[in-house]
C-alpha positions as CSV (number, residue, x, y, z in Angstrom):
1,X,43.7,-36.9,46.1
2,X,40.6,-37.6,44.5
3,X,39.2,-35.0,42.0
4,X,35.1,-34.7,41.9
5,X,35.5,-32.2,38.9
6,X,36.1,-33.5,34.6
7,X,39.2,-33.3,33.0
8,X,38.8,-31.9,30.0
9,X,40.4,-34.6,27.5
10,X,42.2,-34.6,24.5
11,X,40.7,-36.4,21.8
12,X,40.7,-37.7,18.0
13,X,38.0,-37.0,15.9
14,X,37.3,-39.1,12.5
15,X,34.7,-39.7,9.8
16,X,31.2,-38.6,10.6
17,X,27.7,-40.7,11.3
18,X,26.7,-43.0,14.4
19,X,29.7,-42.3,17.2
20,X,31.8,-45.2,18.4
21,X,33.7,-43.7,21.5
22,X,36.9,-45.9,21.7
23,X,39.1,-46.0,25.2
24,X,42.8,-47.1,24.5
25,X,44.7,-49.5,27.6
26,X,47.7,-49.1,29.6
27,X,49.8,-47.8,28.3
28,X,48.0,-46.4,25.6
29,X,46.6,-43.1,24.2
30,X,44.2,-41.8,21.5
31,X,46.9,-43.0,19.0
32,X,47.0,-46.4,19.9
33,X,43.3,-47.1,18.9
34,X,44.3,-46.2,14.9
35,X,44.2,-49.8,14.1
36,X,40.1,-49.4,14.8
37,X,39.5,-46.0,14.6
38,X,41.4,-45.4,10.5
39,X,39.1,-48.6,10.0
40,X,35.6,-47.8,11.4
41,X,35.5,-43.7,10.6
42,X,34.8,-45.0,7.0
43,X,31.5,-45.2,8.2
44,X,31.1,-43.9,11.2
45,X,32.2,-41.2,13.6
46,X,34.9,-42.3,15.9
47,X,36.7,-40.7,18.6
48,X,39.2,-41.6,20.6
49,X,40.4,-39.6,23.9
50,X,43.8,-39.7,25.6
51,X,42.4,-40.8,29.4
52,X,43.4,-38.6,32.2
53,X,47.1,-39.1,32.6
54,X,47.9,-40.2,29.2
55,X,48.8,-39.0,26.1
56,X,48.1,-35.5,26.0
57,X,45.7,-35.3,28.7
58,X,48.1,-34.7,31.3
59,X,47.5,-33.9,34.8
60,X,49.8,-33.5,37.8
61,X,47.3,-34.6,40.4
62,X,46.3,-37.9,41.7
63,X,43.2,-39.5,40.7
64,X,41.2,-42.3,41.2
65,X,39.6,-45.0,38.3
66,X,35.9,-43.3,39.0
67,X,37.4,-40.4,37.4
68,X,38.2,-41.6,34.5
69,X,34.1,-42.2,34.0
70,X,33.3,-38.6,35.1
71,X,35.8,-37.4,32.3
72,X,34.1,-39.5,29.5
73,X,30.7,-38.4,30.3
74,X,31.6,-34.7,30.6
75,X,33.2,-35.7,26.9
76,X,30.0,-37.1,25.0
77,X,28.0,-34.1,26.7
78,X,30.7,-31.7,24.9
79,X,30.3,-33.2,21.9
80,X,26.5,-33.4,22.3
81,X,26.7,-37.4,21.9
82,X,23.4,-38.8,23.8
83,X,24.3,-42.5,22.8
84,X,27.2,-44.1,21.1
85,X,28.7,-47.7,20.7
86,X,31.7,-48.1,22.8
87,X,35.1,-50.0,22.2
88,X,37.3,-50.8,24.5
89,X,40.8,-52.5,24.6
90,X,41.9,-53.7,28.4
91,X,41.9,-51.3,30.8
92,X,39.2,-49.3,28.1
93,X,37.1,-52.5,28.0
94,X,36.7,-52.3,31.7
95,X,35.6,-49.1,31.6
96,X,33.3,-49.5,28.7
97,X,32.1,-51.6,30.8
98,X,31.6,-49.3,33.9
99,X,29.9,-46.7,31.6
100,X,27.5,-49.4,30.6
101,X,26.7,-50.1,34.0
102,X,26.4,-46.8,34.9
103,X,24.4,-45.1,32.0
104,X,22.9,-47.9,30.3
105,X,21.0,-45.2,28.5
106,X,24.3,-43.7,26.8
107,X,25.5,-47.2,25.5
108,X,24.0,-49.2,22.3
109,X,26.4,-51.8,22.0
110,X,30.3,-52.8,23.2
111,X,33.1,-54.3,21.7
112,X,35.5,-55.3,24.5
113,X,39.4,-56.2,23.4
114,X,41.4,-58.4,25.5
115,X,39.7,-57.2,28.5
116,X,37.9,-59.1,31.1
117,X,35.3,-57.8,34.4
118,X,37.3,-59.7,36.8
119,X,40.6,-59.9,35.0
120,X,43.4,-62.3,35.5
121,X,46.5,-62.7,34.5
122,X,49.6,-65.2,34.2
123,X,52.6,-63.5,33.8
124,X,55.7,-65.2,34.5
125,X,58.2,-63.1,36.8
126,X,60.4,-60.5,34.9
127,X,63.9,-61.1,34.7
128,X,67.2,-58.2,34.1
129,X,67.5,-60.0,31.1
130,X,63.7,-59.7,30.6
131,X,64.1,-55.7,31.0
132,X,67.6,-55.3,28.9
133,X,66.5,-56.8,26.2
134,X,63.3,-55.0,26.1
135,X,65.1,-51.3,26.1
136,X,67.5,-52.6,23.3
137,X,64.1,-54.0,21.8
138,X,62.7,-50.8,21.9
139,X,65.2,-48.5,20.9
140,X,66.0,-50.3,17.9
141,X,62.8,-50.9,17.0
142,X,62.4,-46.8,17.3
143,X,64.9,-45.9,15.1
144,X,64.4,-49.0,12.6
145,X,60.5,-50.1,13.0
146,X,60.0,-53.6,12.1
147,X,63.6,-54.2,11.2
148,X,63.8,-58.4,11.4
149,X,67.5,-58.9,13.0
150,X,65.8,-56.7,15.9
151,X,62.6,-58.6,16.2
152,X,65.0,-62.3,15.7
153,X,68.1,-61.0,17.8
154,X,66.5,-59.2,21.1
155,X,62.1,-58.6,20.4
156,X,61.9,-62.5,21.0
157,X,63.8,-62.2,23.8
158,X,62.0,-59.2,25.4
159,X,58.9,-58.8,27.1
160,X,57.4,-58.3,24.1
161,X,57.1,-62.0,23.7
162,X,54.0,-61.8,26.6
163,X,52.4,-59.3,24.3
164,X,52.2,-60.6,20.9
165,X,53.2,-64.4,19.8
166,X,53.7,-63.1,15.9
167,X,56.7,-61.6,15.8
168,X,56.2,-59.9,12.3
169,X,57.5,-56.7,11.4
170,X,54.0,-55.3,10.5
171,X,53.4,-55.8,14.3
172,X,56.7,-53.9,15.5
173,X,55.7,-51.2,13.3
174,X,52.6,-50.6,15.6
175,X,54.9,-51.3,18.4
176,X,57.2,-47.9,17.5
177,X,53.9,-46.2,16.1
178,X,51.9,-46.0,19.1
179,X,52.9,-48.3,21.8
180,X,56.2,-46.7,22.6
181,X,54.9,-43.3,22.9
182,X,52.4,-44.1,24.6
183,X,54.4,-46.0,27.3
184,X,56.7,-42.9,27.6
185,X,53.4,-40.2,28.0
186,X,51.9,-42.5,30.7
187,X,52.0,-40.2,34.2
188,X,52.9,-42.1,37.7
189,X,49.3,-40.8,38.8
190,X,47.9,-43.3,36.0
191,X,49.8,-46.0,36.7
192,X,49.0,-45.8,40.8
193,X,45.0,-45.6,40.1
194,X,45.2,-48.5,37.8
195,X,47.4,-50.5,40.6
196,X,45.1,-48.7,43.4
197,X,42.4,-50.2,41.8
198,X,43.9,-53.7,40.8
199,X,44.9,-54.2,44.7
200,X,41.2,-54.0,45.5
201,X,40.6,-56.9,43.6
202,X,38.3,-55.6,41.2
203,X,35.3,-57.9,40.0
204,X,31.9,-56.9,38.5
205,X,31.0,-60.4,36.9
206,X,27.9,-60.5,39.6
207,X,26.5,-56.9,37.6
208,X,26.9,-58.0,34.5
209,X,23.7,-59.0,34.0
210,X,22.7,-55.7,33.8
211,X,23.9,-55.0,30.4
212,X,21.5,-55.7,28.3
213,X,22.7,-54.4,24.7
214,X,24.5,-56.2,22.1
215,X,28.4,-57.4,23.2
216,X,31.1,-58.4,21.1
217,X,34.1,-60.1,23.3
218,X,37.2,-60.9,21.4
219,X,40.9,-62.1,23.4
220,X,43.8,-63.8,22.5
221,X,44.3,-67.1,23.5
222,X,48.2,-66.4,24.6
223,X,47.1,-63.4,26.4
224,X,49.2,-63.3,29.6
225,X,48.0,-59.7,31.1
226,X,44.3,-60.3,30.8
227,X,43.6,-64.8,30.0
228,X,41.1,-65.8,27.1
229,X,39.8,-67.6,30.8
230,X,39.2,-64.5,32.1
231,X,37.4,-62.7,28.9
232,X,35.6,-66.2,28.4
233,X,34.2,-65.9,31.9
234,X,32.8,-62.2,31.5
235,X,31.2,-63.2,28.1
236,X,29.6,-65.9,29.9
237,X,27.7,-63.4,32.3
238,X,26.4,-61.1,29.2
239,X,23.2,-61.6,28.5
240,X,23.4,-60.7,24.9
241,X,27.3,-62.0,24.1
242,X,29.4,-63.3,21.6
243,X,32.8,-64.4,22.0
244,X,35.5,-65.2,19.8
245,X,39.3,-66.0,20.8
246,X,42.2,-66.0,18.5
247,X,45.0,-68.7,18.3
248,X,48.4,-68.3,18.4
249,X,48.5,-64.5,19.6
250,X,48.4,-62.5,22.3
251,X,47.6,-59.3,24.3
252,X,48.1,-56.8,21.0
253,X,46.2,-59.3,18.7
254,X,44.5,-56.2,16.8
255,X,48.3,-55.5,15.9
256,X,49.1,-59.0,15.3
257,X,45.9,-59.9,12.8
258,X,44.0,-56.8,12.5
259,X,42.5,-57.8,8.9
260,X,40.8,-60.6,10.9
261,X,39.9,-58.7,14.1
262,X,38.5,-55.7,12.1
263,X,36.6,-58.2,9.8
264,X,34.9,-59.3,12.4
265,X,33.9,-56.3,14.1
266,X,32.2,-55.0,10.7
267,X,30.2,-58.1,10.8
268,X,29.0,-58.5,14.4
269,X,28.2,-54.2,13.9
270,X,26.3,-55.2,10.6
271,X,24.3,-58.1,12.3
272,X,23.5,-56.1,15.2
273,X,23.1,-52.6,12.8
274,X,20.0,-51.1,14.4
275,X,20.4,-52.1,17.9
276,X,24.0,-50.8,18.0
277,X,23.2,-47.4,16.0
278,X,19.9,-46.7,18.1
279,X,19.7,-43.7,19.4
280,X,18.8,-43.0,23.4
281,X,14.7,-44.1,23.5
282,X,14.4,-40.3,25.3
283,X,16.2,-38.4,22.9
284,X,17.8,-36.2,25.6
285,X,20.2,-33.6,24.2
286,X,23.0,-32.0,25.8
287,X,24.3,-28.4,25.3
């Protein structure tokens, strides 16, 4: 059933100045996006929702990926946000994306994360073994974060091996911090729009063009949910890109090297400074 009205969202508030709204994946939540948002609020205001059907926005209706859009909007205009920069890692990168399509107005600049406008994957079939050894993964890695003999003896063997390549106990520690809650407070009605929408074959390469602010794409070169092809290949089609793909790590990369990955996010934001952190050229106001 498709819902025309907002969801009202939970959401993270940090720091204070120029807003950078910043969408988590799938699985994710509001928690998930700490690596960025304990990072950026140093000097900037970020927030971070739960999307409709995670984290603590829960609903118990269905709902398609349009809504997600309606929900954000009806967010800014709570918090009286005309413009903001917007970050987004997979599934959030697509709909930074949309939102940028969609109210060019509201968006100064993106920073997309292992996300792609046509995205591809290449991930191999999943085996029992594949699935045991995740749970086991998992559970230990709950009640022992980051604990080596885990990570050597069963998170190498899990599926955990298609989301990150460096199998560092910094990176499980993210793993039990954010990722595993926010696997278990994903709702079935998330998980069928995303697949609703993935079995429609979604591409918007051909309206790319119609971005026009400052982009910052950055993927992981092992990336088996979303290719470094596929992230290449929306790059390609923004006007005003730049691109930069990591070696030897994969899907989570901002958990697997986020000194680097934030170190280059404060210097594209400082090249691009007063494009990103323009306000709207009206100077609406809501509420």
């Amino acid at each position: 059933m498709v819902t025309a009205s907002p969801h009202c969202l939970a959401f993270e508030t940090k720091g204070a100045g120029y807003p950078i709204l910043c969408l988590h994946g799938h699985p994710g939540s509001a928690r998930s996006m700490a690596v960025f948002t304990d990072h950026l609020s140093r000097r900037f205001c970020t927030i971070a929702p739960d999307l409709r059907g995670y984290g603590n926005s829960r609903t118990a209706r269905d709902f398609t990926m349009a809504d997600h859009l309606i929900d954000l909007e009806h967010l800014l205009d709570q918090q009286g946000i005309d413009r903001c920069l917007l970050l987004g890692w997979s599934l959030g990168g697509i709909l930074a994306m949309e939102l940028a399509l969609q109210h060019p107005h509201r968006v100064s600049g993106l920073i997309l994360i292992a996300t792609a406008a046509y995205p591809r994957g290449n991930h191999p079939p999943i085996s029992l073994a594949d699935n045991l050894c995740t749970g086991i993964a998992a559970l230990l890695n709950w009640i022992q974060p980051g604990w080596q003999w885990n990570i050597e003896t069963f998170g190498k063997r899990s599926l955990f091996r298609y989301l990150v390549q460096r199998h560092t106990p910094a990176t499980y520690r993210y793993i039990a911090a954010a990722a595993i809650p926010a696997y278990l407070q994903t709702s079935p009605q998330a998980t069928r729009a995303l697949m609703t929408a993935i079995s429609t074959g979604y591409n918007r390469l051909a309206d790319l063009h119609q971005i026009q602010c400052p982009t910052l794409v950055l993927a992981g070169e092992s990336d088996r949910h979303i290719t470094a092809q596929s992230s290449q290949l929306t790059a390609q089609h923004l006007p005003n890109s730049e691109l930069r793909v990591y070696p030897n790590v994969a899907h989570l990369f901002p958990w697997e090297i986020p000194t680097t990955v934030l170190h280059d996010i404060d210097q594209w934001i400082e090249k691009n400074l007063a494009a990103v952190t323009a306000q709207s050229p009206d100077q609406f106001h809501h509420g």
